[in-house]
N, CA, C and O atoms as a GROMACS GRO file, in nm:
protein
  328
    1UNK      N    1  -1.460  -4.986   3.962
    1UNK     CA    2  -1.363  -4.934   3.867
    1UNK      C    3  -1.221  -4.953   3.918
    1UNK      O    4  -1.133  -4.959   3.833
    2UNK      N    5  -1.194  -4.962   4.028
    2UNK     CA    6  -1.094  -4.926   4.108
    2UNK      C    7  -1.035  -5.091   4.098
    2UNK      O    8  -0.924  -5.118   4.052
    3UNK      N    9  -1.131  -5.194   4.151
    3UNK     CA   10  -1.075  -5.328   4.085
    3UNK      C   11  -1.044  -5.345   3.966
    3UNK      O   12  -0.935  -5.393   3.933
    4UNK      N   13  -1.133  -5.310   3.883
    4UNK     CA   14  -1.062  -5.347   3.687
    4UNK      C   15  -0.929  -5.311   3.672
    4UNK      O   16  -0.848  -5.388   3.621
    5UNK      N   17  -0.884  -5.144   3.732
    5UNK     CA   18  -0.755  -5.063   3.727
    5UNK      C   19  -0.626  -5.158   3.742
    5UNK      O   20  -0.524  -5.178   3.677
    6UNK      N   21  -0.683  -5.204   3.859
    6UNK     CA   22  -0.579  -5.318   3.969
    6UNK      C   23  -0.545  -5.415   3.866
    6UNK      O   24  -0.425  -5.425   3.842
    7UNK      N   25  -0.637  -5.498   3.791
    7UNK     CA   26  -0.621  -5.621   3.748
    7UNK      C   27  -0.546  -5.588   3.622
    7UNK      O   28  -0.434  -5.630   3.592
    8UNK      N   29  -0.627  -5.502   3.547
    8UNK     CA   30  -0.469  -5.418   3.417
    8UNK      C   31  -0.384  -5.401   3.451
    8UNK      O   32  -0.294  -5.460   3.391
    9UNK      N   33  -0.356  -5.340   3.529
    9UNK     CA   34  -0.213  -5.340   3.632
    9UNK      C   35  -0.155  -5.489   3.570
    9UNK      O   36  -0.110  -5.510   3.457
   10UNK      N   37  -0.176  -5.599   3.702
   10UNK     CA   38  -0.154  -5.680   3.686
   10UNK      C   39  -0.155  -5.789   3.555
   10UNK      O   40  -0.084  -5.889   3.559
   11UNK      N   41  -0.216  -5.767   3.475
   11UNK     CA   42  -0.203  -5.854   3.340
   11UNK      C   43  -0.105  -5.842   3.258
   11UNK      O   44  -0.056  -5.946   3.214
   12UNK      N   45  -0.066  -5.755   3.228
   12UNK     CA   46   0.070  -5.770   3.130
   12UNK      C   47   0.176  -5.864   3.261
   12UNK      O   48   0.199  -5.984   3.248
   13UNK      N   49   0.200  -5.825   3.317
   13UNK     CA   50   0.288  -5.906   3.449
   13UNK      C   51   0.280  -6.022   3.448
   13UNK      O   52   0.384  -6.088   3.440
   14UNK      N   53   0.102  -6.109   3.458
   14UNK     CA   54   0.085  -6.239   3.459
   14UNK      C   55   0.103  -6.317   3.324
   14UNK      O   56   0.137  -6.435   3.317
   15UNK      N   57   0.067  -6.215   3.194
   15UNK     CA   58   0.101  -6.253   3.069
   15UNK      C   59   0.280  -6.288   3.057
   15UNK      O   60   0.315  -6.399   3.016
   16UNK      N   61   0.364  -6.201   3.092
   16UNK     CA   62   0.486  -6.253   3.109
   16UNK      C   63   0.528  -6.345   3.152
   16UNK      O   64   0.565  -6.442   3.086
   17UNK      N   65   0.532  -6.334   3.302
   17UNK     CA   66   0.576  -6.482   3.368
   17UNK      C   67   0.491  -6.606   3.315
   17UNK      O   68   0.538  -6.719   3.317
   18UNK      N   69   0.400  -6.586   3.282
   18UNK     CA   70   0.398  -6.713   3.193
   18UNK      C   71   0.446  -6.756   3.019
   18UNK      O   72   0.494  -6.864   2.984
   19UNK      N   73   0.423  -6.663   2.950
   19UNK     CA   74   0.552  -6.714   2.846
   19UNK      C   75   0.676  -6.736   2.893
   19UNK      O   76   0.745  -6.832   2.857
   20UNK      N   77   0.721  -6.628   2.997
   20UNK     CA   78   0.877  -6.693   3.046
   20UNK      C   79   0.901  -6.860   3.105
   20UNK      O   80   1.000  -6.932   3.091
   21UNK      N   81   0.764  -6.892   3.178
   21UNK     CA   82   0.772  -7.007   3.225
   21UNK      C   83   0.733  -7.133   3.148
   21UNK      O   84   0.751  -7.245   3.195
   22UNK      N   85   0.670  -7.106   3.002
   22UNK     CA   86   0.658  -7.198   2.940
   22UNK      C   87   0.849  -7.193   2.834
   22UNK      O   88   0.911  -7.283   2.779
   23UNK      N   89   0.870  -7.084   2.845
   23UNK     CA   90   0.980  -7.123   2.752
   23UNK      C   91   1.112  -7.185   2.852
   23UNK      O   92   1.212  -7.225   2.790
   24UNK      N   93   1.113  -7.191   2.980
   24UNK     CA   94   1.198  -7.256   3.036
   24UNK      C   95   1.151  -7.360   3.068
   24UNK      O   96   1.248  -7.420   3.113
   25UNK      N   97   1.020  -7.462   3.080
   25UNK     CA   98   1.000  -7.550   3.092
   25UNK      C   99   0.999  -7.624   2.940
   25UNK      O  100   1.003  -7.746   2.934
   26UNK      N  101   0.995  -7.553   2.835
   26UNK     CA  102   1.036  -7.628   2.697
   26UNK      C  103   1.226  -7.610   2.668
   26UNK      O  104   1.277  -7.662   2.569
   27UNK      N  105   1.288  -7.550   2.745
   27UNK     CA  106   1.420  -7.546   2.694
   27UNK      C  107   1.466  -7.650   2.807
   27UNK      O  108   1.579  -7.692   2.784
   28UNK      N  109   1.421  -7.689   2.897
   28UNK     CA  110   1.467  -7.790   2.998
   28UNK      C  111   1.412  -7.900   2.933
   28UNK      O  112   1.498  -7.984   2.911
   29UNK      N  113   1.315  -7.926   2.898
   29UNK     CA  114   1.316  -8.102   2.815
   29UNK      C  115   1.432  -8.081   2.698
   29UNK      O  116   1.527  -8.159   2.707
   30UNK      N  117   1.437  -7.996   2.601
   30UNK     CA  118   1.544  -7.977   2.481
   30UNK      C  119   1.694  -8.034   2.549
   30UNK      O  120   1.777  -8.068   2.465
   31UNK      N  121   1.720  -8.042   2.647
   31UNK     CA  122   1.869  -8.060   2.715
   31UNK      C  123   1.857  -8.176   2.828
   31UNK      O  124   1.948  -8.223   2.896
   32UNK      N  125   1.710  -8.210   2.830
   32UNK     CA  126   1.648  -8.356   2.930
   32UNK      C  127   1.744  -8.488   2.860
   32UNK      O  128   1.751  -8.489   2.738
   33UNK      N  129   1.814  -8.597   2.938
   33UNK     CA  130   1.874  -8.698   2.840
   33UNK      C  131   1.733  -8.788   2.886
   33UNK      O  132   1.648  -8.768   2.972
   34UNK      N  133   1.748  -8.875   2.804
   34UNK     CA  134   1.648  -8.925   2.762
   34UNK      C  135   1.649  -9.065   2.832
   34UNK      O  136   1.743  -9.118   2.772
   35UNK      N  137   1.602  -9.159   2.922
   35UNK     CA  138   1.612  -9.285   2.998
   35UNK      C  139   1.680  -9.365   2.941
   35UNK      O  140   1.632  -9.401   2.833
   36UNK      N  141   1.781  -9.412   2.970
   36UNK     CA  142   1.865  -9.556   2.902
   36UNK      C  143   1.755  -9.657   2.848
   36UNK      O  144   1.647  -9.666   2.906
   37UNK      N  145   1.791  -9.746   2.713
   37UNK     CA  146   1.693  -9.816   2.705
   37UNK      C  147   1.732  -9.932   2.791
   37UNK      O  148   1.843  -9.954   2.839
   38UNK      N  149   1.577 -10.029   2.806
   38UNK     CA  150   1.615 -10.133   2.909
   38UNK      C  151   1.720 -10.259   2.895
   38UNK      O  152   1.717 -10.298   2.778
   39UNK      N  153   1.795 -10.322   2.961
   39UNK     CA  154   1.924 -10.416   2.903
   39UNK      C  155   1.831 -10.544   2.895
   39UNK      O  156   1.762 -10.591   2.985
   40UNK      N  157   1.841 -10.576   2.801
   40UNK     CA  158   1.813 -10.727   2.770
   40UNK      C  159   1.912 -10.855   2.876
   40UNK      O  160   2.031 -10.881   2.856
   41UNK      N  161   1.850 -10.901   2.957
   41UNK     CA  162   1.949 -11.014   3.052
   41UNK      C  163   1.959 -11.092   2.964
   41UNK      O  164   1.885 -11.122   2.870
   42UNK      N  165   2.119 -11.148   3.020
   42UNK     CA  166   2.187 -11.196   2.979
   42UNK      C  167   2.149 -11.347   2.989
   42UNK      O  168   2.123 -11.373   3.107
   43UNK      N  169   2.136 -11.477   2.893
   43UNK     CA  170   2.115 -11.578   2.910
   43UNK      C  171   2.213 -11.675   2.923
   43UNK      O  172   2.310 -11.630   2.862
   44UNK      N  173   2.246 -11.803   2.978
   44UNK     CA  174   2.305 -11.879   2.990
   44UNK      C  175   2.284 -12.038   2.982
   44UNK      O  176   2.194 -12.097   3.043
   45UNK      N  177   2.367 -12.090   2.911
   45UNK     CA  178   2.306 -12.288   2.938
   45UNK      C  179   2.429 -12.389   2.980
   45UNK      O  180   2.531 -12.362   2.916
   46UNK      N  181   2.438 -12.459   3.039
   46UNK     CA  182   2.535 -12.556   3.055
   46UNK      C  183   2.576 -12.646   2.878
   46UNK      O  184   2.491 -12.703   2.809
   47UNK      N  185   2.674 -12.637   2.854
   47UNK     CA  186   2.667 -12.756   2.752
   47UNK      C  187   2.784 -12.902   2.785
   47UNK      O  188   2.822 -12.985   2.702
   48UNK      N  189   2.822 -12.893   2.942
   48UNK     CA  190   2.876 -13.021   2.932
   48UNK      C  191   2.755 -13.146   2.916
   48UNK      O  192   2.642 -13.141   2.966
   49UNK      N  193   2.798 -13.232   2.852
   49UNK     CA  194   2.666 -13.356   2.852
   49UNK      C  195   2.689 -13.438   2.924
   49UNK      O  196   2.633 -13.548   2.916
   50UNK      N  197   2.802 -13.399   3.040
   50UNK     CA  198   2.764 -13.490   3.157
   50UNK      C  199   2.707 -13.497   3.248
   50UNK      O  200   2.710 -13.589   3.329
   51UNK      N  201   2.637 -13.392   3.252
   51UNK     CA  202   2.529 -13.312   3.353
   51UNK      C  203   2.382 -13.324   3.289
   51UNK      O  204   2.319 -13.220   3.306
   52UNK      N  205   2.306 -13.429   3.215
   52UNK     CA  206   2.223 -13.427   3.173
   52UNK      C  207   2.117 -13.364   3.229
   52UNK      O  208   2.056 -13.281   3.162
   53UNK      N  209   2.079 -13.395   3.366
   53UNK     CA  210   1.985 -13.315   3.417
   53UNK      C  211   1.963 -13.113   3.370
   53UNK      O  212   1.876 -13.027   3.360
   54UNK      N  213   2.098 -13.130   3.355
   54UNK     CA  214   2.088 -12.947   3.384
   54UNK      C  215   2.132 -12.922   3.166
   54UNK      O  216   2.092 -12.828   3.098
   55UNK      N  217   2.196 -13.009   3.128
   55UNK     CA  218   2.243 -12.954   3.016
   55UNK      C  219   2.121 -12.942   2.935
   55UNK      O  220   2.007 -12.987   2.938
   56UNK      N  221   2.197 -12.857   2.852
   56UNK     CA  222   2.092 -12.740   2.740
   56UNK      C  223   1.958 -12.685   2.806
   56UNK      O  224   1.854 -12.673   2.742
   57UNK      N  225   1.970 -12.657   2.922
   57UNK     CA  226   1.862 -12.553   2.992
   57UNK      C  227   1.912 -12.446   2.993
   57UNK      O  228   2.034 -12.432   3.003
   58UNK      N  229   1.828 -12.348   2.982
   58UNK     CA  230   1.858 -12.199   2.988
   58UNK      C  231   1.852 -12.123   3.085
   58UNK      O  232   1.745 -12.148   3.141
   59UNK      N  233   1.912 -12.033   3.146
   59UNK     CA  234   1.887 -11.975   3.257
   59UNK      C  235   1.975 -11.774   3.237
   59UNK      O  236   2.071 -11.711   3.193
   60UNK      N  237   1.865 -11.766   3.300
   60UNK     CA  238   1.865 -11.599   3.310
   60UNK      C  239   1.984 -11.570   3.418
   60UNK      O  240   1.988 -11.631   3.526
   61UNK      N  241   2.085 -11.468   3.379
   61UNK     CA  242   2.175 -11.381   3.456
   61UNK      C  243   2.105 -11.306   3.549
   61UNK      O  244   2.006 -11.248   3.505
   62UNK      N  245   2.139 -11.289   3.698
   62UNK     CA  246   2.124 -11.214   3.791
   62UNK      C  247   2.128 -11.054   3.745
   62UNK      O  248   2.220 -11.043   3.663
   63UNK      N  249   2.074 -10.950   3.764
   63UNK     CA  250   2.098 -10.796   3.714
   63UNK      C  251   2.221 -10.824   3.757
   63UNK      O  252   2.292 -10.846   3.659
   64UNK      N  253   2.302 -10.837   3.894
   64UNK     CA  254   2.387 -10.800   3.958
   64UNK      C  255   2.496 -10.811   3.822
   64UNK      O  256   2.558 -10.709   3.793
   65UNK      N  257   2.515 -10.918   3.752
   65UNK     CA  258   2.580 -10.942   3.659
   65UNK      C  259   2.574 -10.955   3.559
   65UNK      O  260   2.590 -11.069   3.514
   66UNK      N  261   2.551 -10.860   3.484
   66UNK     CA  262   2.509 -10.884   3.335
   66UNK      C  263   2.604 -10.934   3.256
   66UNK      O  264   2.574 -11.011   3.165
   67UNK      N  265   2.692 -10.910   3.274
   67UNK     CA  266   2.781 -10.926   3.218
   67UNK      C  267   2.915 -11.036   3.208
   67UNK      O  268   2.972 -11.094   3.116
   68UNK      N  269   2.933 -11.029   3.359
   68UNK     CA  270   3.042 -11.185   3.376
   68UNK      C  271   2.985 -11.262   3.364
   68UNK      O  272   3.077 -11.292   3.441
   69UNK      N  273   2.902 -11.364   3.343
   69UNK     CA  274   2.801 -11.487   3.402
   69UNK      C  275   2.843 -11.586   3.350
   69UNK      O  276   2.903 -11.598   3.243
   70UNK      N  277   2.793 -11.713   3.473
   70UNK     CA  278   2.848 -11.869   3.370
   70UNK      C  279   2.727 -11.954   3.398
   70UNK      O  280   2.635 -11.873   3.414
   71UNK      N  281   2.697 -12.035   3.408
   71UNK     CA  282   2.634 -12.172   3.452
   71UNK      C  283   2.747 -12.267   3.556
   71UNK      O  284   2.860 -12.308   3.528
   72UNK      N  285   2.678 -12.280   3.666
   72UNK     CA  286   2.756 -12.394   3.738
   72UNK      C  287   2.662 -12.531   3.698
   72UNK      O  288   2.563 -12.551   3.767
   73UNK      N  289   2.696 -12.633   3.578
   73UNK     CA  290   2.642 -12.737   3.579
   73UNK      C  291   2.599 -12.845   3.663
   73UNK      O  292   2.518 -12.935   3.642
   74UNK      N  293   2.704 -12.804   3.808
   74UNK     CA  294   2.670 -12.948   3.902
   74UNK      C  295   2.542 -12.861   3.974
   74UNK      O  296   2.446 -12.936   3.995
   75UNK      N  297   2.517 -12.710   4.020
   75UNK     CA  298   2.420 -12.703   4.089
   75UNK      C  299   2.312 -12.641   3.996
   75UNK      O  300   2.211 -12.588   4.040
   76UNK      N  301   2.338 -12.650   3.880
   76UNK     CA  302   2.239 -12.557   3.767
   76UNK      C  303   2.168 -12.428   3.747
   76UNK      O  304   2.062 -12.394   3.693
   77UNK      N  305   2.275 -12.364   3.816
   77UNK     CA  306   2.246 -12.202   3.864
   77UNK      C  307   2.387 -12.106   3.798
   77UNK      O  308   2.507 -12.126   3.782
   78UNK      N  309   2.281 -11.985   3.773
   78UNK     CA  310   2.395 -11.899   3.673
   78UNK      C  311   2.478 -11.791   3.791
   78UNK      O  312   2.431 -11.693   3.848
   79UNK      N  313   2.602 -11.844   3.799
   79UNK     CA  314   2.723 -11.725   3.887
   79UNK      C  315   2.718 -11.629   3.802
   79UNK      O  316   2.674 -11.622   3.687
   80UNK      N  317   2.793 -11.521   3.905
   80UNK     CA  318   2.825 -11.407   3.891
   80UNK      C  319   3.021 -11.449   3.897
   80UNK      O  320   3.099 -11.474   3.988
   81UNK      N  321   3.032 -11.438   3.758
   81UNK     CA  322   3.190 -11.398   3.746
   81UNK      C  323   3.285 -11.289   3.878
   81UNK      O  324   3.248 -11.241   3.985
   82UNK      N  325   3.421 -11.283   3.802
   82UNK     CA  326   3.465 -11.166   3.886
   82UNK      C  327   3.460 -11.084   3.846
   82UNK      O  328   3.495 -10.984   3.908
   0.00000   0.00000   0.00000
């Protein structure tokens, strides 16, 4: 008898902290930002046509640079701008 007493005791208590802990683990995703979506790399091609070997090939930007990028036609590799 003396255990059952104990555990009533304790149940309204354990009933609490857990609604409290489900409603702060649902108000923390509500204010979670949400992962950037992923960047599409940036593509690049030579179009001088004096570089036949390398012209109108395509080539993928380094992450480092998404953004500045060129094609060097004589070595057929995409720089990183400034």
């Amino acid at each position: 008898m003396k255990t059952m007493s104990s555990l009533l005791l304790w149940l309204p208590f354990l009933i609490v902290s857990s609604v409290m802990e489900s409603l702060v683990t649902s108000q923390q995703s509500l204010f979670a930002i949400p992962p950037p979506p992923p960047l599409i790399p940036k593509q690049v091609r030579c179009r001088s046509p004096l570089f036949p070997s390398c012209f109108g090939q395509w080539h993928t930007c380094p992450t480092d640079c998404r953004k500045d990028c060129y094609i060097d036609c004589v070595s057929c590799k995409p720089v990183c701008g400034n």
